[in-house]
C-alpha angles and dihedrals in degrees: 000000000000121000100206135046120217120247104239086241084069092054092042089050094038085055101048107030112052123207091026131139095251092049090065098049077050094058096035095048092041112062135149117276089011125109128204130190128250142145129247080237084061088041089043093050096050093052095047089050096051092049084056087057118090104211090049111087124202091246078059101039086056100044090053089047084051086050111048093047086065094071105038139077109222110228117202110246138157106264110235134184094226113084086209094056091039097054095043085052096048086050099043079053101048089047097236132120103209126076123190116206136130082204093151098233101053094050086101096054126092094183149347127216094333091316112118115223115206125183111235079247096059096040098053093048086052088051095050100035106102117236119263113262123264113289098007 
């Protein structure tokens, strides 16, 4: 089990821009016969922001969303319009205390209300940093 959820701003970079950083939290977090939590804000979110891209067509938009929900579990949540509020409430709901999301105006925050908030950056270098030796 995971102990984080994605911001919908790290599925929609991960679709669009191959070989990103948040593309490999993505396929790290999304594997087969694991399930990670998310929100149908989140959902919701991720949708609306791939329509807005160009090179993203309906018939595509459609086929990711299909994707993505194959590998996550949908947590009940109050929907909110702040992307602050919604992540810690997906989070809070999930029961996790990590978020992982590059949303501008959360880069400054560390957390909110008890929630971390991590940069796709941050997160892969503490997932591929080695732990330190035994008794060190």
């Amino acid at each position: 089990m995971s102990d984080i959820i994605l911001g919908p701003d790290v599925y929609v970079n991960a679709s669009v821009a191959l070989g990103s950083p948040p593309e490999h939290v993505v396929r790290r977090v999304l594997k087969p016969g694991k399930k990670t939590k998310t929100s149908e804000w989140i959902l919701k979110t991720v949708s609306a922001m791939l329509n807005n891209v160009e090179a993203f067509k309906k018939e595509a938009v459609d086929q990711q969303m299909s994707t993505i929900r194959q590998f996550v579990e949908i947590v009940e949540e109050d929907d909110h319009d702040d992307w602050g509020k919604a992540l810690v409430a997906a989070a809070k709901a999930a029961g996790v205390s990590r978020v992982v999301t590059d949303h501008p105006d959360l880069a400054d925050k560390d957390e909110i209300d008890g929630i971390e908030l991590i940069s796709s950056d941050a997160w892969l270098v503490e997932q591929t940093t080695p732990p330190p030796p035994p008794g060190g």
